[in-house]
PyMOL Python script that loads the backbone (N, CA, C, O; Angstrom):
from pymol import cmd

cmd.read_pdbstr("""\
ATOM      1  N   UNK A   1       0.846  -1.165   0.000  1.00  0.00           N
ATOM      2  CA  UNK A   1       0.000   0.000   0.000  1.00  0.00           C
ATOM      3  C   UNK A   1       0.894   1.231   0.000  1.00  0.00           C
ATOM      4  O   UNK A   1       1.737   1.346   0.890  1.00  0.00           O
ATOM      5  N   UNK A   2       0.748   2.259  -1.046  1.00  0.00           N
ATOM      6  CA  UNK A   2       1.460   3.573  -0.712  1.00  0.00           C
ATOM      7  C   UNK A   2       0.254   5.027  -0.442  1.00  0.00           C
ATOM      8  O   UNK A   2      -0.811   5.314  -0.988  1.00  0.00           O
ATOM      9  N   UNK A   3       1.040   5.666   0.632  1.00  0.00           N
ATOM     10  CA  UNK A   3       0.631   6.908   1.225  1.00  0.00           C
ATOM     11  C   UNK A   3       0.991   7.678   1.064  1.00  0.00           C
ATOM     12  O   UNK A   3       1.981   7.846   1.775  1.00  0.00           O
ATOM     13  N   UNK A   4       0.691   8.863   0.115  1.00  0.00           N
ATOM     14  CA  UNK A   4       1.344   9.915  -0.108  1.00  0.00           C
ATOM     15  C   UNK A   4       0.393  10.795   0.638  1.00  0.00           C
ATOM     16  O   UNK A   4      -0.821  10.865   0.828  1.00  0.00           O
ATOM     17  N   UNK A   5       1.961  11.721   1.128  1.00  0.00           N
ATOM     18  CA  UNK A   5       1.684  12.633   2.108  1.00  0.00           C
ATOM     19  C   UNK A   5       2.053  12.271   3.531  1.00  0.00           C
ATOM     20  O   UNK A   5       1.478  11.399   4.181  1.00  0.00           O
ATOM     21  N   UNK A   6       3.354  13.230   4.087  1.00  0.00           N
ATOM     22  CA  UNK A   6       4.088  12.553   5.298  1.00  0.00           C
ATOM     23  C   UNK A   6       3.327  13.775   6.141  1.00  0.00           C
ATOM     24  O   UNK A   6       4.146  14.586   6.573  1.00  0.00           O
ATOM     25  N   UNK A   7       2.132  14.043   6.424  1.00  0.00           N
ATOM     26  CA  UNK A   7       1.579  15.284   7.031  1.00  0.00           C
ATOM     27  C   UNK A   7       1.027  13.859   8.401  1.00  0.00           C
ATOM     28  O   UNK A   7       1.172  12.638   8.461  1.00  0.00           O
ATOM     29  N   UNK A   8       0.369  14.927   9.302  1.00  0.00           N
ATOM     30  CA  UNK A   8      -0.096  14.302  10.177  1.00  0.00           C
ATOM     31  C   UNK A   8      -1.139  13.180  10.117  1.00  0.00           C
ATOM     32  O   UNK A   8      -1.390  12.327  10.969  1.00  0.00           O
ATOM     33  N   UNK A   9      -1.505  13.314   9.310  1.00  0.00           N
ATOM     34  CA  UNK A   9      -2.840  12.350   8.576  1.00  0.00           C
ATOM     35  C   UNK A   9      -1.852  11.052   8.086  1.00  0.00           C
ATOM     36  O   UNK A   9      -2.064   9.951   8.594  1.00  0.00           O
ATOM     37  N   UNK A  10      -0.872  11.199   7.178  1.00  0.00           N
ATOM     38  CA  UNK A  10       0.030   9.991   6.310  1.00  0.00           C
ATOM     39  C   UNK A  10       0.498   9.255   7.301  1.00  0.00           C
ATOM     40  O   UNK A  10       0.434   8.030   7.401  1.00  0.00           O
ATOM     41  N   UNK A  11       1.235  10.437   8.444  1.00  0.00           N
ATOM     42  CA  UNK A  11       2.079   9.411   9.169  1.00  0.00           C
ATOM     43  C   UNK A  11       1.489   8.715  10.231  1.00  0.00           C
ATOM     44  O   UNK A  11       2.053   7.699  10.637  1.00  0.00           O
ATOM     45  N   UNK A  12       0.355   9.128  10.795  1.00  0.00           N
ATOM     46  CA  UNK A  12      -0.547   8.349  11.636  1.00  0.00           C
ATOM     47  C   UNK A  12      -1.015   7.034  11.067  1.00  0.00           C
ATOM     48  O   UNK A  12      -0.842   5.951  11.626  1.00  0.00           O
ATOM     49  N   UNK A  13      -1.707   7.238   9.747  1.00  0.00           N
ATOM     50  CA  UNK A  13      -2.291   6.121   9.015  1.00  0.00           C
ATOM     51  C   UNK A  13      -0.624   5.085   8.670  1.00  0.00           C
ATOM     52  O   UNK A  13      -0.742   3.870   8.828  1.00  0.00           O
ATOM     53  N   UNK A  14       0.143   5.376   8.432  1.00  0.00           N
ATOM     54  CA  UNK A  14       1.261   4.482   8.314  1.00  0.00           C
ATOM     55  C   UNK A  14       1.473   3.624   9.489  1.00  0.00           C
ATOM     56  O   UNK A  14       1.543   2.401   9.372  1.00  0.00           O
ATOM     57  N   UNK A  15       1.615   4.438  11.009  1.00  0.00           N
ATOM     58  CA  UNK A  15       1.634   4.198  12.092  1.00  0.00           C
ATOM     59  C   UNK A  15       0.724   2.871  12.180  1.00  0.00           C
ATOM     60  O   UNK A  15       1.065   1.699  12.340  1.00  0.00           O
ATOM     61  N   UNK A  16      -0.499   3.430  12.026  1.00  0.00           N
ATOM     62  CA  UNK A  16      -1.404   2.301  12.291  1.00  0.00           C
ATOM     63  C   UNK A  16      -1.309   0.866  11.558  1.00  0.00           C
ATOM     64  O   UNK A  16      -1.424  -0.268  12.022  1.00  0.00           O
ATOM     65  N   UNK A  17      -1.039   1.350  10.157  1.00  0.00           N
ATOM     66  CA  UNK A  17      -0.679   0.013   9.510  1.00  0.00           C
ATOM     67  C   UNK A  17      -0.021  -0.784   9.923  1.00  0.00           C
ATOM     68  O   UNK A  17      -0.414  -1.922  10.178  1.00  0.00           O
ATOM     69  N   UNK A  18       1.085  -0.385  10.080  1.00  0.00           N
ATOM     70  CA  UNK A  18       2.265  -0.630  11.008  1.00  0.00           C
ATOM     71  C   UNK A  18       1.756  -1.717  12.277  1.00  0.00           C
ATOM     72  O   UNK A  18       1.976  -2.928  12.314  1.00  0.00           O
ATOM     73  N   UNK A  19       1.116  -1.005  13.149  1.00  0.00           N
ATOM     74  CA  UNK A  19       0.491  -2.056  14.286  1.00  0.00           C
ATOM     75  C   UNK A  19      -0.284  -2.802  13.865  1.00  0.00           C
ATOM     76  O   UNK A  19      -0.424  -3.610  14.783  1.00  0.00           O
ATOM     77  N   UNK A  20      -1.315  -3.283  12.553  1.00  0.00           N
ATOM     78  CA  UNK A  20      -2.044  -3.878  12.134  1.00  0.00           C
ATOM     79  C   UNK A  20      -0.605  -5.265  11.472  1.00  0.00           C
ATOM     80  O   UNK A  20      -0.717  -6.459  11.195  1.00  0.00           O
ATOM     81  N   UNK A  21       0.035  -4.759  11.462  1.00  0.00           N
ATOM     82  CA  UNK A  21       1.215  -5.512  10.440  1.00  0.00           C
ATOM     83  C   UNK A  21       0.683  -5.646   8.688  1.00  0.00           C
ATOM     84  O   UNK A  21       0.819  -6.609   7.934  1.00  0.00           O
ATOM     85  N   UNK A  22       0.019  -4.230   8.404  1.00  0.00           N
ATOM     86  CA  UNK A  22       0.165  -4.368   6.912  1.00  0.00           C
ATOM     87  C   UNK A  22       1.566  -3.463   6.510  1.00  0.00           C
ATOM     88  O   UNK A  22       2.206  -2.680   7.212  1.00  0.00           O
ATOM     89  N   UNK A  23       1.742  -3.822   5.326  1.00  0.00           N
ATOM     90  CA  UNK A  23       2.770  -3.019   4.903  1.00  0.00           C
ATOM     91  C   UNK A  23       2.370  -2.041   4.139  1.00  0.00           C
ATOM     92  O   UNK A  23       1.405  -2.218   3.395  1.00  0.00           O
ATOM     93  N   UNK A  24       3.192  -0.553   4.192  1.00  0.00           N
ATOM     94  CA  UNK A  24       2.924   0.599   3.719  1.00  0.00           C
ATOM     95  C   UNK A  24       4.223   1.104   3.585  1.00  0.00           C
ATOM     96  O   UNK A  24       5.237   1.022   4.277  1.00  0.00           O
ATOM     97  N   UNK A  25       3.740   2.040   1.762  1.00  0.00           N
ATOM     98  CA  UNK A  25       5.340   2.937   1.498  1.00  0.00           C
ATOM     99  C   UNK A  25       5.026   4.240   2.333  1.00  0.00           C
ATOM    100  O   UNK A  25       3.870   4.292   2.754  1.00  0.00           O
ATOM    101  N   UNK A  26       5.741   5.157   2.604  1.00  0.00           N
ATOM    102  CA  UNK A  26       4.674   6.650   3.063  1.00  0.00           C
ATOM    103  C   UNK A  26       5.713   7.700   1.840  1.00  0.00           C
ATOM    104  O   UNK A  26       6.914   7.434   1.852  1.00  0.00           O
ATOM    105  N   UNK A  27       5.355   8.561   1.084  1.00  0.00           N
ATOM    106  CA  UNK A  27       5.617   8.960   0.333  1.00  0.00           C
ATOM    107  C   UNK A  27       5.439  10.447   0.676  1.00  0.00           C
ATOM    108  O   UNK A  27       4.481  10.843   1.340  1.00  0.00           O
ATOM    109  N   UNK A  28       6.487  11.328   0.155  1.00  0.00           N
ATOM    110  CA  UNK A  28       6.466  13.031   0.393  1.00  0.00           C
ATOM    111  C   UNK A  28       7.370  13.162  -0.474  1.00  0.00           C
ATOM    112  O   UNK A  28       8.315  12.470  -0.853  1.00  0.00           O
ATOM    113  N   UNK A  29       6.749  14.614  -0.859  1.00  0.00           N
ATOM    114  CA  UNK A  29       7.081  15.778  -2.023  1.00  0.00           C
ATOM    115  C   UNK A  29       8.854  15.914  -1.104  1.00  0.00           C
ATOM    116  O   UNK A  29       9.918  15.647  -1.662  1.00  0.00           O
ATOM    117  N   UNK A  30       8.744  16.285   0.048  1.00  0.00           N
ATOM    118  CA  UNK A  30       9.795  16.740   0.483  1.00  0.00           C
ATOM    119  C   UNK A  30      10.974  16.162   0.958  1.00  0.00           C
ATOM    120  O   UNK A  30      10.717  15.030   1.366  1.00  0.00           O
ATOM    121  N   UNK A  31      12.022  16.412   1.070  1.00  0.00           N
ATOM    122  CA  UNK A  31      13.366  15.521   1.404  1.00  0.00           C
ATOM    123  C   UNK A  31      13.414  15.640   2.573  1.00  0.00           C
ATOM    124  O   UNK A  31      14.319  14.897   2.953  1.00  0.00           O
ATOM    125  N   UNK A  32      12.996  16.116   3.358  1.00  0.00           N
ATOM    126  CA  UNK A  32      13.380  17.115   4.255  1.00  0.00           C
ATOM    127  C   UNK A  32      12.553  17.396   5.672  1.00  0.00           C
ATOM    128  O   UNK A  32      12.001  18.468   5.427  1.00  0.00           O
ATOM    129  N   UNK A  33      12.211  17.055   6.872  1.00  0.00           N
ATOM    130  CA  UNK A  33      11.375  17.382   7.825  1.00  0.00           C
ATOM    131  C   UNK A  33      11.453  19.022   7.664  1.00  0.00           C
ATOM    132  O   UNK A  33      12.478  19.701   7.608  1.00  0.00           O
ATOM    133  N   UNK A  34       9.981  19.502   7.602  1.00  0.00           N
ATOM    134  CA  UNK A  34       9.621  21.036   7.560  1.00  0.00           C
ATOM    135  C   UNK A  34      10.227  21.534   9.049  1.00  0.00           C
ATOM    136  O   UNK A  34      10.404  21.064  10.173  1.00  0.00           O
ATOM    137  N   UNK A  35      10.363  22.389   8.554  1.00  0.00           N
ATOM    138  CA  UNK A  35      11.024  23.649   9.805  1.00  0.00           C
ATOM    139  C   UNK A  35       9.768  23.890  10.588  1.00  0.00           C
ATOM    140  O   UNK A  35      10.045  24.579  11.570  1.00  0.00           O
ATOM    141  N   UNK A  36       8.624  23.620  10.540  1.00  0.00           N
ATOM    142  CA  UNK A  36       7.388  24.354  10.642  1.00  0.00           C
ATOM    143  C   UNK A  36       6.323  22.833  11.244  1.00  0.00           C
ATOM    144  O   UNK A  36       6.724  21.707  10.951  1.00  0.00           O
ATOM    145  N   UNK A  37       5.373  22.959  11.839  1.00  0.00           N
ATOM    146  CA  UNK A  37       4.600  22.354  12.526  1.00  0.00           C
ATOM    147  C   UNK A  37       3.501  21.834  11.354  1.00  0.00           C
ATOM    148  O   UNK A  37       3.047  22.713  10.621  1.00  0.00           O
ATOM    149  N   UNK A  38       3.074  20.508  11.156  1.00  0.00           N
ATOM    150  CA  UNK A  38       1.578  20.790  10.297  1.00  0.00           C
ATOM    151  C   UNK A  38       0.135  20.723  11.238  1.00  0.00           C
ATOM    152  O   UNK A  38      -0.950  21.181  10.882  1.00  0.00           O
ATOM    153  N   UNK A  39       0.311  20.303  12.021  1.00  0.00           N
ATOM    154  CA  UNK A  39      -0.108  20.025  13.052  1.00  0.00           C
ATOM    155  C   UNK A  39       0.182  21.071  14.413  1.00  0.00           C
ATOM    156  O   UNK A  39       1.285  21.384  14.863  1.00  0.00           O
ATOM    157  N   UNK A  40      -1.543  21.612  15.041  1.00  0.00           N
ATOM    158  CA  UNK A  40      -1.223  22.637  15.765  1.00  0.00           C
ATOM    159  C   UNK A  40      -1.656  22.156  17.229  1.00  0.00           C
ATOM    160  O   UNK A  40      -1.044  22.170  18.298  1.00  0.00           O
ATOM    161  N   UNK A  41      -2.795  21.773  16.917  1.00  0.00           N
ATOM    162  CA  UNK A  41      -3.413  20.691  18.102  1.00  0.00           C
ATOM    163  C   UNK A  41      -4.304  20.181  17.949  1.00  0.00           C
ATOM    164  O   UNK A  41      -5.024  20.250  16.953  1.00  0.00           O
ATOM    165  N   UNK A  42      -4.555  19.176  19.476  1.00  0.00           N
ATOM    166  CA  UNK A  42      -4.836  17.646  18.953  1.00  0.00           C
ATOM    167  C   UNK A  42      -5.743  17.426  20.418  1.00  0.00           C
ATOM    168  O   UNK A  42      -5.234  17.847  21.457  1.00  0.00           O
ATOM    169  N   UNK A  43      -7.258  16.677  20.474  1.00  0.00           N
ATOM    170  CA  UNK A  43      -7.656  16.568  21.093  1.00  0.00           C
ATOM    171  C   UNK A  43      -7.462  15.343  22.057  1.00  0.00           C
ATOM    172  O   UNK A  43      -6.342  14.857  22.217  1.00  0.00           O
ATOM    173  N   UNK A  44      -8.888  14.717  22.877  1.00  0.00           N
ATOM    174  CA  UNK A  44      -8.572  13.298  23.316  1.00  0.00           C
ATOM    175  C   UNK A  44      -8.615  12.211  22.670  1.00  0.00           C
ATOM    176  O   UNK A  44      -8.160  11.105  22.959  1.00  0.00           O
ATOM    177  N   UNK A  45      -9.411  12.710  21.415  1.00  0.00           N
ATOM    178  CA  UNK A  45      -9.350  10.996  20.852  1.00  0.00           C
ATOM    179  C   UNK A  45      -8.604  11.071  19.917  1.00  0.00           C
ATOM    180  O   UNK A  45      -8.547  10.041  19.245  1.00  0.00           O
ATOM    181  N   UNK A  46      -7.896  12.027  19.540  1.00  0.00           N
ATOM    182  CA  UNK A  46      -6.407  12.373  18.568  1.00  0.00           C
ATOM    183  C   UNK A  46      -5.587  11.243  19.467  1.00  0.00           C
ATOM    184  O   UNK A  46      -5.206  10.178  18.981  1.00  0.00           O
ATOM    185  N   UNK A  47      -5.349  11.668  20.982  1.00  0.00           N
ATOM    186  CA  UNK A  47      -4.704  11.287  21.921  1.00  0.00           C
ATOM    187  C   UNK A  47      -4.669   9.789  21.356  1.00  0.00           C
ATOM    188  O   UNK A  47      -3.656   9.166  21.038  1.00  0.00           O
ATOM    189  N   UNK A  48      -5.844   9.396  21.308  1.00  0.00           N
ATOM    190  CA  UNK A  48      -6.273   8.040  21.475  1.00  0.00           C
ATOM    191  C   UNK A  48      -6.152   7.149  20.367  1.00  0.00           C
ATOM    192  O   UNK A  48      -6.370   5.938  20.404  1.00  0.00           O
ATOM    193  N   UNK A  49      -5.771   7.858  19.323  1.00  0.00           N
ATOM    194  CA  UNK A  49      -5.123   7.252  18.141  1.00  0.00           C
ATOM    195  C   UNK A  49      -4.016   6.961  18.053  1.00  0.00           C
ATOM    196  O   UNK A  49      -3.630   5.829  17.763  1.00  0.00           O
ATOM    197  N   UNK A  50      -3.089   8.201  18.356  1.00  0.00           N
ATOM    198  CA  UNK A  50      -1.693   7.756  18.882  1.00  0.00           C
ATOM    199  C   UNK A  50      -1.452   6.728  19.677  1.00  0.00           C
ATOM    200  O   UNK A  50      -0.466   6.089  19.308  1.00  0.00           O
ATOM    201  N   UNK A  51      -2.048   6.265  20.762  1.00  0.00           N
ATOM    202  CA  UNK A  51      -1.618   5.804  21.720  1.00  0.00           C
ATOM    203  C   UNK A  51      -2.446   4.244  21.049  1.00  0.00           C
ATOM    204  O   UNK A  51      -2.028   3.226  21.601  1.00  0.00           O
ATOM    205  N   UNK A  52      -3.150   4.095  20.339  1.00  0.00           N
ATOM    206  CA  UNK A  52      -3.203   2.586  19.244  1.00  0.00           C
ATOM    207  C   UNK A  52      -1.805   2.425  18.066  1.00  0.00           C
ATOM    208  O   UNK A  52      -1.713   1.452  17.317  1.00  0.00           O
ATOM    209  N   UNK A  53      -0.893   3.452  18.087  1.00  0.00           N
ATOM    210  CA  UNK A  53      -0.366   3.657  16.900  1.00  0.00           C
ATOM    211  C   UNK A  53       1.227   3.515  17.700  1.00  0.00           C
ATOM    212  O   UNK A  53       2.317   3.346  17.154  1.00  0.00           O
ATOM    213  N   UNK A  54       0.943   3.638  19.044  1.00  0.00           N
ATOM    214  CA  UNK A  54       2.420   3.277  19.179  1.00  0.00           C
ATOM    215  C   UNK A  54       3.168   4.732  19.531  1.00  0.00           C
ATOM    216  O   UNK A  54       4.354   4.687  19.855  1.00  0.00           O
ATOM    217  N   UNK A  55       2.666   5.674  19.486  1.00  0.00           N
ATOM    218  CA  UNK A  55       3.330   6.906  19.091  1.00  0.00           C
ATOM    219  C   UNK A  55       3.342   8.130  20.081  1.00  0.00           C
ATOM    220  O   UNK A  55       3.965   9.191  20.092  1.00  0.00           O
ATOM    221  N   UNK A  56       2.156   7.408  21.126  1.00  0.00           N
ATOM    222  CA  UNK A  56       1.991   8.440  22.024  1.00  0.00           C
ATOM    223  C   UNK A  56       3.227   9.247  23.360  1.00  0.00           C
ATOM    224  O   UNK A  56       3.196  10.367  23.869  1.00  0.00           O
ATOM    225  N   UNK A  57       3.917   8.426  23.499  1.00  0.00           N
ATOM    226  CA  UNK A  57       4.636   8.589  24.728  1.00  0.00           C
ATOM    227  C   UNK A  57       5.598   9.669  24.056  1.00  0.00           C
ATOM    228  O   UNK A  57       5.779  10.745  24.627  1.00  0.00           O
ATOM    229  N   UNK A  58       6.267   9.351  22.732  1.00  0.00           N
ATOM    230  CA  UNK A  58       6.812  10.181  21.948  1.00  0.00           C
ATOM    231  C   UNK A  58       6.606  11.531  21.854  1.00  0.00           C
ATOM    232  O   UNK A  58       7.443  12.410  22.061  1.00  0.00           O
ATOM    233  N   UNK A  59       5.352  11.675  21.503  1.00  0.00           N
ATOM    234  CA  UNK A  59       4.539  12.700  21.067  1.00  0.00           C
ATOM    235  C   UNK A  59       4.637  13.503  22.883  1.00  0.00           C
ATOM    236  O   UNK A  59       5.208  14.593  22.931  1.00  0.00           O
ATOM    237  N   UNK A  60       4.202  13.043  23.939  1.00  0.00           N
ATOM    238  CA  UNK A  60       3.967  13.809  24.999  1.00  0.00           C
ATOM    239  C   UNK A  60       5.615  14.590  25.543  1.00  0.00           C
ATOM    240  O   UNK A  60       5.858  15.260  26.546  1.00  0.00           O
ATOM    241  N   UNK A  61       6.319  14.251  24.655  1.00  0.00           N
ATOM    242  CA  UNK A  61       8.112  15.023  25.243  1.00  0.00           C
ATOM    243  C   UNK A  61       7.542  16.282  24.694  1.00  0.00           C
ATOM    244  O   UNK A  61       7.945  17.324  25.210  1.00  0.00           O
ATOM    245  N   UNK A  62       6.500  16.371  23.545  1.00  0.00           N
ATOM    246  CA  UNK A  62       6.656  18.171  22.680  1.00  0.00           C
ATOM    247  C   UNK A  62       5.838  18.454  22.901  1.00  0.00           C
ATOM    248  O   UNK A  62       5.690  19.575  22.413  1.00  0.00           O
ATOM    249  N   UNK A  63       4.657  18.030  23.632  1.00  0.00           N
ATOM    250  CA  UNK A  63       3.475  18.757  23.934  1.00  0.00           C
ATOM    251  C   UNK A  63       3.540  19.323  24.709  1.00  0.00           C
ATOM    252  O   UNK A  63       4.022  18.986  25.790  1.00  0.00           O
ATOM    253  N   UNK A  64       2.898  20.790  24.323  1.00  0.00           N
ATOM    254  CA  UNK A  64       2.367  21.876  25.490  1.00  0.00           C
ATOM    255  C   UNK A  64       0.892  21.593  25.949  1.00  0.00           C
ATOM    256  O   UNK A  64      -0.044  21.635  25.150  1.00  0.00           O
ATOM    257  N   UNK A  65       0.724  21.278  27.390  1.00  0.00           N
ATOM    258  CA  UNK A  65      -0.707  20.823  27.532  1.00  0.00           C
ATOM    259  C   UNK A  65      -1.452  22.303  28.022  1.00  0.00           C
ATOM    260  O   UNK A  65      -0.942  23.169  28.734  1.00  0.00           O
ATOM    261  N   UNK A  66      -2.590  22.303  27.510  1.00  0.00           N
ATOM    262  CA  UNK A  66      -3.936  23.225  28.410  1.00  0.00           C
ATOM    263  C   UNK A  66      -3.578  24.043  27.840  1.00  0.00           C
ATOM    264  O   UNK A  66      -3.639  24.992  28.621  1.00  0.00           O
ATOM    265  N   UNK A  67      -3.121  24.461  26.718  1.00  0.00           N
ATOM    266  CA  UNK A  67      -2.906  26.111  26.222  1.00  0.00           C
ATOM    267  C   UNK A  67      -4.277  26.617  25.471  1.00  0.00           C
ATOM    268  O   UNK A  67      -4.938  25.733  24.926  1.00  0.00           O
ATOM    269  N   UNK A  68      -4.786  28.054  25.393  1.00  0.00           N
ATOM    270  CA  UNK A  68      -5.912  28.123  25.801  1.00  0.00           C
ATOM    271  C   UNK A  68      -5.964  28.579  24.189  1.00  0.00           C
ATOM    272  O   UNK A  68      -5.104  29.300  23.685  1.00  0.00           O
ATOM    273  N   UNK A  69      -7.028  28.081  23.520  1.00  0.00           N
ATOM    274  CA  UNK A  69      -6.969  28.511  22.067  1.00  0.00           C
ATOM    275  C   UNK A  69      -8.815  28.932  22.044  1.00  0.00           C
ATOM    276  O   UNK A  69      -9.569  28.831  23.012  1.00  0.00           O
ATOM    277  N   UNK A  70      -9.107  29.304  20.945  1.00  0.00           N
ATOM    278  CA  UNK A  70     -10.555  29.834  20.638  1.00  0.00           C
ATOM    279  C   UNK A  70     -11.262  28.908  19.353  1.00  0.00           C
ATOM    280  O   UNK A  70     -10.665  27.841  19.205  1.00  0.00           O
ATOM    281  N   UNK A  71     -12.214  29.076  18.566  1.00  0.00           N
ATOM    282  CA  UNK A  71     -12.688  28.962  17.417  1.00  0.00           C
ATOM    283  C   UNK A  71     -13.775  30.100  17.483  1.00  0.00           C
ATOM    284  O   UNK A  71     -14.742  30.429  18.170  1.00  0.00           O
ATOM    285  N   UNK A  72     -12.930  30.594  16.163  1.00  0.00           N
ATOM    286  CA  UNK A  72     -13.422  32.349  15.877  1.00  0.00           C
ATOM    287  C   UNK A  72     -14.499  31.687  14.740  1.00  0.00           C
ATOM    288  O   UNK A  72     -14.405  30.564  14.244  1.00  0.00           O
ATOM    289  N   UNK A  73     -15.406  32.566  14.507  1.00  0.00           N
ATOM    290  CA  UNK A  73     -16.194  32.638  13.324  1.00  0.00           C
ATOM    291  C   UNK A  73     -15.234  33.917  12.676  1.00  0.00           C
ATOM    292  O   UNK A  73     -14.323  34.565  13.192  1.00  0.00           O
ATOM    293  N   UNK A  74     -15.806  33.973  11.422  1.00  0.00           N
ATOM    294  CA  UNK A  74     -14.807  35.217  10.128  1.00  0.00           C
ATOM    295  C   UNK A  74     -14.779  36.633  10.451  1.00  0.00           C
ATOM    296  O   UNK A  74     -13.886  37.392  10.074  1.00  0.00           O
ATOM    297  N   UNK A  75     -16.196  37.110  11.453  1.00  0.00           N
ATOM    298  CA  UNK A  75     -16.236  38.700  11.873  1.00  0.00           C
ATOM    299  C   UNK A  75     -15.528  38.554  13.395  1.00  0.00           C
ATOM    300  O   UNK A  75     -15.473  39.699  13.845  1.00  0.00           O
ATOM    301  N   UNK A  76     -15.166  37.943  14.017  1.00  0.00           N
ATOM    302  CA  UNK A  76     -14.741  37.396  15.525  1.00  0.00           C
ATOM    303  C   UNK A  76     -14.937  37.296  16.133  1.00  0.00           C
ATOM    304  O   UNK A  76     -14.233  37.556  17.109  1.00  0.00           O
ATOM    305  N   UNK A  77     -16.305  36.732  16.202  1.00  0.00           N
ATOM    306  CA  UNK A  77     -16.861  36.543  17.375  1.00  0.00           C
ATOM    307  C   UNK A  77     -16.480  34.690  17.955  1.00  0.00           C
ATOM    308  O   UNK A  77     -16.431  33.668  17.270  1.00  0.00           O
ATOM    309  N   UNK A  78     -16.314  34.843  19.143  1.00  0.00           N
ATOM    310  CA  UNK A  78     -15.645  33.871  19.641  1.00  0.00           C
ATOM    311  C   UNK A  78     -16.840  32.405  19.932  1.00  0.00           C
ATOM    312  O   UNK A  78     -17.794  32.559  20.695  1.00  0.00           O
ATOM    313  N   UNK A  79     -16.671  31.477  19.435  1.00  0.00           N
ATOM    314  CA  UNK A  79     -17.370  30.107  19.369  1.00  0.00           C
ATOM    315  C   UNK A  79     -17.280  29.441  20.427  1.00  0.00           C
ATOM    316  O   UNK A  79     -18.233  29.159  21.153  1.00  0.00           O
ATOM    317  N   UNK A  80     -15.777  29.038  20.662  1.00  0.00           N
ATOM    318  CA  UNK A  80     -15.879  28.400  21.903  1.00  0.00           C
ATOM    319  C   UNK A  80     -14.417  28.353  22.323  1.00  0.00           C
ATOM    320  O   UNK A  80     -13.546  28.767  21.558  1.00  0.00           O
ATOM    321  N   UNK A  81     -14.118  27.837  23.572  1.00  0.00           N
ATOM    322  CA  UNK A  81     -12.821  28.536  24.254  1.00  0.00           C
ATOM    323  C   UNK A  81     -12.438  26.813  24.237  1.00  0.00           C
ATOM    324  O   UNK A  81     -13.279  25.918  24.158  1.00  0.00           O
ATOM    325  N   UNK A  82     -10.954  26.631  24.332  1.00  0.00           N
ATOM    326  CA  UNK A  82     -10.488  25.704  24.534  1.00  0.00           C
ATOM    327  C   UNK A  82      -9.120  25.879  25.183  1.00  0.00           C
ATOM    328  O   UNK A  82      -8.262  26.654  24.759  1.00  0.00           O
ATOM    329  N   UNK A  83      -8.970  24.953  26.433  1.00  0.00           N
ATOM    330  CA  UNK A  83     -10.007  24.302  27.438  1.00  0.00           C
ATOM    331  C   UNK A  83     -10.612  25.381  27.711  1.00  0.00           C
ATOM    332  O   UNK A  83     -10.077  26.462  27.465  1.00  0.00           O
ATOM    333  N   UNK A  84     -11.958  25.288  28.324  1.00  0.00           N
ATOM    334  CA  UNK A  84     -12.929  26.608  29.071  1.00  0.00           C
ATOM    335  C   UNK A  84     -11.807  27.248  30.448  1.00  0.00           C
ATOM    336  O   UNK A  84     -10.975  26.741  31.201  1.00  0.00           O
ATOM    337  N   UNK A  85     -12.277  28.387  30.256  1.00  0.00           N
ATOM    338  CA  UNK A  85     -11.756  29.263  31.681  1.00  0.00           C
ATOM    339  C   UNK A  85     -12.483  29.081  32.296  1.00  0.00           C
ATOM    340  O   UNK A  85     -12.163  29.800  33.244  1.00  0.00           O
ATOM    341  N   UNK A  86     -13.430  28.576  32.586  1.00  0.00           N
ATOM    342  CA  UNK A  86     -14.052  27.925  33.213  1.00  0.00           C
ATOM    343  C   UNK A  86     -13.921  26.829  34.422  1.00  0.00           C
ATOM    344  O   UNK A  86     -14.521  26.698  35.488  1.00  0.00           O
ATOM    345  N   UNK A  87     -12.761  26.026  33.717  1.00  0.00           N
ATOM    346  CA  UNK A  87     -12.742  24.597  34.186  1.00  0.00           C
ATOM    347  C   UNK A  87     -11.388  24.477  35.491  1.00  0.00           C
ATOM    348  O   UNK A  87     -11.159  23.402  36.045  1.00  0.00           O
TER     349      UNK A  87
END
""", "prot")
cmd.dss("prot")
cmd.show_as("cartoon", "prot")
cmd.util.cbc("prot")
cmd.orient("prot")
C-alpha cells in the first residue's frame, strides 16, 4: 500500500498500519522534515489514536498541555474557548 503525504494524517495512518502488520510505502514531495509544525493541536481521541499507533509517549516530550486557544467565526466573534476558563 502507498501513502502519499508525510503530514499528520500519512504518518498516523502508516503508524497504524504498522500495528495492524500491513505493509505501507509513506511517500512526500519533500526531502526534508519542515522547519514548521503541520499540526497545531490535537484533542482526546487524537490522543487516542496515537496511543493505538504506538506513538503516544513520543509525542507527549513536545506537547504543550492546556494552552488556551478559541474557534473564531470570520467577523470574531468567539465560538468556543479551549479548554474553558471555566474549568
Amino acid at each position: 500500500m502507498a501513502i502519499v503525504g508525510a503530514g499528520p494524517v500519512g504518518c498516523t495512518v502508516a503508524n497504524l498500519l504498522g500495528v495492524y502488520g500491513i505493509e505501507a510505502m509513506l511517500i512526500d514531495r519533500s526531502e526534508d522534515i519542515l522547519p514548521y509544525p503541520r499540526a497545531v493541536g490535537m484533542d482526546d481521541e487524537a490522543l487516542r489514536v496515537f496511543q493505538i499507533a504506538g506513538v503516544a509517549e513520543a509525542l507527549l516530550d513536545d506537547v504543550i498541555q492546556n494552552v488556551f486557544a478559541a474557534d473564531v467565526y470570520r467577523e470574531g466573534r468567539i465560538v468556543r474557548r479551549h479548554p474553558s476558563r471555566d474549568a
